[in-house]
N, C-alpha and C positions, 0 to 999 in steps of 0.2 A: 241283568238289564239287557244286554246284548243277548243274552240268551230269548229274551222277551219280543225284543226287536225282531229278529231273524224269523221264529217260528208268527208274527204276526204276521210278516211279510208273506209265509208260506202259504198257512191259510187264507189268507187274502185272496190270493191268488189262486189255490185250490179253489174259493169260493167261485169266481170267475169262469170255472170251466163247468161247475152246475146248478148255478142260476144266474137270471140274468141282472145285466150291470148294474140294472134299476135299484134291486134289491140287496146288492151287494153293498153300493153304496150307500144308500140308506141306512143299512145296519150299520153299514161301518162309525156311525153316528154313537153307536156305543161305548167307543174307548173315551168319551166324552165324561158320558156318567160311569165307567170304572175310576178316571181321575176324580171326578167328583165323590164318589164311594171311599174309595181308597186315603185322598184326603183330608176325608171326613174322620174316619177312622181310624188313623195310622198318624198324619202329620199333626190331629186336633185342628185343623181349616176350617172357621166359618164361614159358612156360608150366608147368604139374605134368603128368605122365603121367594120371593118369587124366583131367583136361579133354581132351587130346590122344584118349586112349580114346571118349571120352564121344561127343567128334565126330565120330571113326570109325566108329561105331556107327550114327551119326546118318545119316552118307553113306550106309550099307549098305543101310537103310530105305530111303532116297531112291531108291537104285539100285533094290530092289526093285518099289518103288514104280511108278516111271518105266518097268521092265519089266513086270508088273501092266498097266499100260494098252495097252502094246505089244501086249500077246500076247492080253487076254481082253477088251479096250476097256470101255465103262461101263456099268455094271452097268441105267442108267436107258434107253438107250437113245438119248438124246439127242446123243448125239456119237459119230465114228464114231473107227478108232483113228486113222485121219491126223491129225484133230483132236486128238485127245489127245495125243499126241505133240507138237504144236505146241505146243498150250497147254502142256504141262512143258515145255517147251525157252525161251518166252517167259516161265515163273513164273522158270525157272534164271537166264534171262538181267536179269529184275528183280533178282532176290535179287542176284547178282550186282554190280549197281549201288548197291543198296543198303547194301551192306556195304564197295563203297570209301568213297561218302559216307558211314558211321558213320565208319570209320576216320581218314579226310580231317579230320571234325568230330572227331576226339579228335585228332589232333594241332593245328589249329588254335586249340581252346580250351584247351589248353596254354600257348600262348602270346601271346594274346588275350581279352579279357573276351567272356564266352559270348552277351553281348546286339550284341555285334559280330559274328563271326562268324555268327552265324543270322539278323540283319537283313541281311546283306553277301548269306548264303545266299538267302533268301527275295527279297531284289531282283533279285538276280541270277537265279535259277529263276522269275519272273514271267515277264522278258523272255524266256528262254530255250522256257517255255513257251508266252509270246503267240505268238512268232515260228514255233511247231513248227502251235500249232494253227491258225493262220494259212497257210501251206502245207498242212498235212495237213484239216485239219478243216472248209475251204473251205464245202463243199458242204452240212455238217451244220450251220452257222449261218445258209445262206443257206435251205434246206429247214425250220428250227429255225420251232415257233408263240412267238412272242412276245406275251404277254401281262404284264398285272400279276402275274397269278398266278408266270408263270414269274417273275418281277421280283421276288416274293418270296421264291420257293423260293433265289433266285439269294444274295438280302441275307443270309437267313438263313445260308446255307451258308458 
């Protein structure tokens, strides 16, 4: 679940740098219907025909959406369509992640006090992300100006 969480957050974020917000968040509307999939599936959760509706609709957009970039790229000009296309396919693959961790998190707080489970999360997603940016992000903290300033930016945040 924390494994789920982290790498959501990454792609997310990946998504951000190509394509634009618009579309990022828009898709990010996806971890919606993976709880509702997953639910369906996995916990036996009914649902009512029109939520079922609701989210189909919601795909449709998304689908259009994600075509829309394909075919007429950004209106700003700042991203080209390969980019765009990455970037929705990295918000999809966020979303994606984020909606099993909801899921994950509604059944363990089911059976668990909520202050365990999301302390349990959050330890666990620490280490999961020291160790990613630690590999991956080498080069950005070795290149990184440290000062106080960043030291507060860092406290605050």
């Amino acid at each position: 679940m924390a494994f789920c969480d982290v790498e959501g957050n990454y792609f997310i974020v990946l998504a951000y740098r190509h394509t634009t917000m618009l579309s990022a968040q828009l898709i990010n509307f996806w971890a919606i219907a993976v709880v509702l999939i997953v639910s369906f599936t996995i916990l036996r959760v009914r649902y009512h025909i029109t939520q079922v509706l609701g989210i189909m609709i919601c795909i449709g957009g998304m689908g259009f959406l994600i075509a829309s970039d394909r075919i007429t790229g950004a209106d700003d000009g700042n991203y080209s369509r390969a980019d765009l296309i990455k970037g929705d396919l990295f918000a999809l693959l966020g979303a994606t992640f984020y909606g099993l961790a909801n899921t994950g998190e509604e059944v363990f707080v089911s059976t668990a006090p909520v202050y365990e489970v999301l302390g349990q999360m959050a330890m666990y997603g620490m280490v999961i992300n020291g160790v990613q940016a630690g590999v991956f992000d080498r080069n950005s903290f070795h290149n990184a100006i440290w000062n106080s300033q960043v030291g507060i930016y860092l406290t605050g945040y």
